[in-house]
Every structure is written in C-alpha cells, then in structure tokens.
C-alpha positions in Angstrom: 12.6 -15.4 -11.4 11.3 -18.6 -10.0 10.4 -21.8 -11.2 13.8 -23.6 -12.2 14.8 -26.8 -12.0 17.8 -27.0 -10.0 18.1 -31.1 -10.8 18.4 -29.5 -14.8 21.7 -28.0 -14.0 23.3 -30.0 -11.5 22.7 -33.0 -14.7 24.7 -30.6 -17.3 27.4 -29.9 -15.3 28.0 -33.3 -13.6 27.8 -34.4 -17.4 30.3 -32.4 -18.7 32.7 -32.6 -15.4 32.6 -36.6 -15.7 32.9 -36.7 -19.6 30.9 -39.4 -19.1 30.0 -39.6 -23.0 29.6 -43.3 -24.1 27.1 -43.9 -21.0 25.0 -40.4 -21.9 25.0 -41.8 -25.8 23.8 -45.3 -24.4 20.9 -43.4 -22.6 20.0 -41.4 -25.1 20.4 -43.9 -27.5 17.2 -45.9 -26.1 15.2 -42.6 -26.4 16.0 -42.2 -30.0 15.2 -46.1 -31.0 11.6 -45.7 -28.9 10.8 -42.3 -30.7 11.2 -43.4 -33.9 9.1 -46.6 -33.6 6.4 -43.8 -32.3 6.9 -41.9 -34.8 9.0 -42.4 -37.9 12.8 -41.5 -38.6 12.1 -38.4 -40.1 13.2 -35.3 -37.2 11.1 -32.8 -39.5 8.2 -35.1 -39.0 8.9 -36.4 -35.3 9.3 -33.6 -32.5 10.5 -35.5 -30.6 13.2 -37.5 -32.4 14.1 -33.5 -33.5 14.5 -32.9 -29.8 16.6 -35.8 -29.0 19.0 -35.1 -32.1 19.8 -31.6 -30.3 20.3 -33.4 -26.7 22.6 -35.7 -28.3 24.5 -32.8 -30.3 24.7 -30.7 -27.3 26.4 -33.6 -25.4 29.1 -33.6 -28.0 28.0 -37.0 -29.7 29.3 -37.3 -33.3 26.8 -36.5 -35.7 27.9 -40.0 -37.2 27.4 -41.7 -34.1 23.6 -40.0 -34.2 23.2 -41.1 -38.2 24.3 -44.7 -37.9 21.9 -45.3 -34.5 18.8 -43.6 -36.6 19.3 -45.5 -39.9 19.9 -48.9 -38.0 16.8 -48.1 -35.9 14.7 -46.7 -39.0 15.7 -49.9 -40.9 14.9 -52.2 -38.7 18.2 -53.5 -37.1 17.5 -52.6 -33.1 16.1 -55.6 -31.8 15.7 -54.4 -28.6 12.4 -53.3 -27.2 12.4 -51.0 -24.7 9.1 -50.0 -22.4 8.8 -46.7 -20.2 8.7 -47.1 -16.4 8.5 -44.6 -13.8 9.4 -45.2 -10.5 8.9 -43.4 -7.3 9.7 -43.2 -3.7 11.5 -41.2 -0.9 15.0 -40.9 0.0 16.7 -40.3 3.4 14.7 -37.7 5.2 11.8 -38.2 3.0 13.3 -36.4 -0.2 11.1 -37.0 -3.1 12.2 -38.8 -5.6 10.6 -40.0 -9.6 12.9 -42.2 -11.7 12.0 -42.9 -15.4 13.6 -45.8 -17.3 13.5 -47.1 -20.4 14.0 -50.7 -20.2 13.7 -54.5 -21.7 13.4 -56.4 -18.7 10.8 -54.5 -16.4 11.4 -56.9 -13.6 15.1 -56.6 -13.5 15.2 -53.0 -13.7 12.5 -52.5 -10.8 14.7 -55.0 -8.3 17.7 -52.7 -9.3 15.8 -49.7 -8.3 14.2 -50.5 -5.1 17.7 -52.2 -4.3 19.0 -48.2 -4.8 16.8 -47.2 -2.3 16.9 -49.4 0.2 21.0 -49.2 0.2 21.0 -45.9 0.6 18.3 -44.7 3.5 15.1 -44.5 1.4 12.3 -46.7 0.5 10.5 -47.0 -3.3 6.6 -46.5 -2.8 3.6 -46.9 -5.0 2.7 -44.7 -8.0 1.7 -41.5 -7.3 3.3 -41.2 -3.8 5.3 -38.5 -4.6 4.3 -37.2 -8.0 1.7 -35.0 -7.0 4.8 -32.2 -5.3 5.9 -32.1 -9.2 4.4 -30.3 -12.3 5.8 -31.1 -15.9 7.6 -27.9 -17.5 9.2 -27.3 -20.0 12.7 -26.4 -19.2 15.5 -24.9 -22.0 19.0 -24.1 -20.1 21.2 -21.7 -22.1 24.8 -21.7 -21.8 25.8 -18.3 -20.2 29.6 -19.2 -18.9 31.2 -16.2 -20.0 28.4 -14.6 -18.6 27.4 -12.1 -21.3 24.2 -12.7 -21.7 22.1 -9.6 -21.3 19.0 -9.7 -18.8 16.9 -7.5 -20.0 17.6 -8.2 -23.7 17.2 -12.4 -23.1 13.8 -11.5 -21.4 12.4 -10.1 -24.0 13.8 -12.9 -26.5 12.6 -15.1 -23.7 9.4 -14.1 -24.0 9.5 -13.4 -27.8 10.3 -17.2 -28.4 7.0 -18.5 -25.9 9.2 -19.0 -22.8 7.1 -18.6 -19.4 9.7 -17.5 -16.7 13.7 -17.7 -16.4 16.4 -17.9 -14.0 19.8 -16.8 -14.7 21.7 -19.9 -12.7 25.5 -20.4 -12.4 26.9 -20.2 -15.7 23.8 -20.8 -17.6 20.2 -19.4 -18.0 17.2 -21.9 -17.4 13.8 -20.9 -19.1 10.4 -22.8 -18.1 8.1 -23.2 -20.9 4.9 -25.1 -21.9 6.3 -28.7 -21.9 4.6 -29.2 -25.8 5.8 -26.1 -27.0 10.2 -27.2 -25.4 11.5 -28.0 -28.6 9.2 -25.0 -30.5 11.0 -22.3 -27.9 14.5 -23.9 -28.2 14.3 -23.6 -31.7 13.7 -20.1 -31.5 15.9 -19.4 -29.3 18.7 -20.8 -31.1 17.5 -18.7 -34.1 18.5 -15.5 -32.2 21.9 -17.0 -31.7 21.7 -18.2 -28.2 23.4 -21.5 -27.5 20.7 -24.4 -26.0 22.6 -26.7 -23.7 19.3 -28.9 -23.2 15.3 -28.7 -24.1 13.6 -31.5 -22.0 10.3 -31.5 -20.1 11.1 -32.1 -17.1 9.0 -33.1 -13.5 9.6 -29.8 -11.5 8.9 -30.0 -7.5 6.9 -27.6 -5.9 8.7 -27.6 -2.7 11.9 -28.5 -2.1 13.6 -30.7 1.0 17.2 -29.4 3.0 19.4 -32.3 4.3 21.4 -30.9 7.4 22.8 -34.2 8.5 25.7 -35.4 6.8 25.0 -38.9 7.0 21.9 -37.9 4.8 23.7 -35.8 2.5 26.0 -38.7 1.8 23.8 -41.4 1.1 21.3 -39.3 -0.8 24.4 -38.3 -4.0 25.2 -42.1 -3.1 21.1 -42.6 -3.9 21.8 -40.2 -7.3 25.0 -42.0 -8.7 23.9 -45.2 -8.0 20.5 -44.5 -10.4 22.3 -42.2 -12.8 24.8 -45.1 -13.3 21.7 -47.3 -14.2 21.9 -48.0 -18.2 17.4 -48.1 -18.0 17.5 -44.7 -16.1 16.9 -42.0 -18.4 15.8 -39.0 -15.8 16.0 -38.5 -12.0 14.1 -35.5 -10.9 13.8 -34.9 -6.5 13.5 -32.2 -4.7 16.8 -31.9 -3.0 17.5 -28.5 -2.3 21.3 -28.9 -3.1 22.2 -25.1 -2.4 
C-alpha cells in the first residue's frame, strides 16, 4: 500500500531510541496549553486535547505529569502565550522541508530557524515554496514489533474503523486517514485491541528526494537534530527518502 509517511516512523523510533522524554513532554506540553485555550479542558469535549492526551500517554508521560499541566493550564496558571508558525524552505539538494512551531517570541524562533538552514546547506524560503509537494493526512502508526499483526484481518479493521490505505512498515503498521476523522479511527482502532503508537495529521510529500552524496546526507540529519532539538518545533515533515 502507498501513501505513508516515512518522517512518522523515523519520529517514533528516534523517540524511543533517545528516551528523550522530558524534551517530547516540553513539546507536547505547549500543544496541550494552546488546545485548551481553543477549546476548553474538557478531552470529551475537545478533540483535540483528547488527541494530545493519547500522544502524551503513548510517549510514556505520567498520567500525573498530563493532569497537573491540564488543571494548571485550565485554571489559569500558564502564562505563556504561544502562537503557531510554520516555516518552510529547502535543504541540501533541494529536499523539502515544513517546520511548525509553537512559540512566544516569533522573532527569536524565526532567526533560530533560518540559522538551521543556512548551517547546514539549505536556505528558508517564503510561504508556500514548498507546501504545495505535501497533502495533510491523517496518519495512525500501530505498533506491530512482534510482528503478529495479521494483514488481511487489520485491513478489514482498517477499513472498518474509516482508515483510507496502510502500510505495514518496520515494526509497526501506518494507516492514512481523513485528517478530521485521526483521532475518530484511532479510537476505533484501539477498541479492537490494537495498540496506537501515534494519531497526528500530518503534511505528507508527494514525491520524495534521494541524497547520494555523503556530504548531503550528513548535513541534512545535522538539518533534522538541530530543529528537532528546538523547544518551539513541534513537527518537521520533508521529503527525504531515507531508505
């Protein structure tokens, strides 16, 4: 099956290799506090404050860690207010490349990102330069490690639950879905007793971009760690073909 986003996986499983858990809190921490000025603290109420409750579970945060941030945030206690900005340009060899922060100092945040791609062989260009390669999809990943997840049977569950299209990927399945409808198809998922490792819409390239030099190859996962180290970076989607 086609349609996958290969960025989606190679996120989960630098996640979990790096343990990096108080930075992925701190990120999705800012997601939680801008959802539920949006739309209240209530997660049967509030898609997407449901949503970020099972990206913060699936990342192993305490569910104390989760009830403290919503009840400080509910009541009034984060300060802090955080805007959306979405960044774009190319990095060496012309991959594509979107970045989306959340951040309290739009001016700081932009000079950190175009210092990113300068650094490391790129350039940051306008809006829209290279958004129009990506679609927004919906995209669940199930975990599938001990691979016994049954192809036949998970594509008609798949389908069952609203899912579009799936690709069984290294140690996981990843299902594309309407992007309003991620949380609605995870849900239902989970009911048939598959475990969701993420539910995000996510900006999904059409075509995808092969680095051969290894100058380029370097400074492009230079490019990535730099920006995913980025407290106001919540997503990086390109169209690196990493394979």
């Amino acid at each position: 099956m086609s349609g996958h986003s290969k960025w989606s996986t190679i996120k989960r499983k630098k996640g979990e290799k790096d343990g990096a858990r108080a930075k992925i809190f701190t990120k999705i921490s800012r997601e939680i506090i801008v959802a539920i000025k949006e739309g209240g603290a209530d997660p049967n109420n509030n898609a997407k404050l449901a949503s970020l409750i099972s990206k913060a579970k699936s990342n192993n945060i305490p569910n104390d860690n989760i009830d403290r941030l919503i009840k400080k945030a509910a009541g009034g206690g984060e300060k802090s207010d955080y805007e959306n900005c979405v960044y774009e340009g190319y990095g060496p060899n012309g991959v594509a490349v979107i970045v989306d922060c959340l951040t309290d100092n739009r001016n700081r945040t932009a000079g950190e990102i175009r210092h990113y791609f300068d650094k490391f062989g790129g350039n940051m260009g306008t809006s829209g330069c290279v958004s129009f390669m990506f679609s927004l999809k919906g995209i669940i990943v199930l975990d599938n490690e001990e691979g016994d997840i049954d192809e036949d049977k998970a594509m008609e569950d798949i389908l069952e639950a609203g899912g579009e299209d799936f690709s069984f990927e290294d140690g996981c399945v990843e299902i594309t879905a309407d992007p309003k409808e991620v949380q609605a198809v995870a849900d239902a998922l989970s009911g048939m007793g598959y475990k969701v490792m993420s539910a995000e819409a996510e900006q999904v390239p059409s075509t995808y971009t092969t680095l051969t030099d290894e100058e380029h190859i370097k400074k492009m996962n230079l490019l990535l760690e730099a920006l995913d180290d980025n407290d106001d970076v919540q997503n990086v989607w390109h169209n690196w073909d990493m394979d």
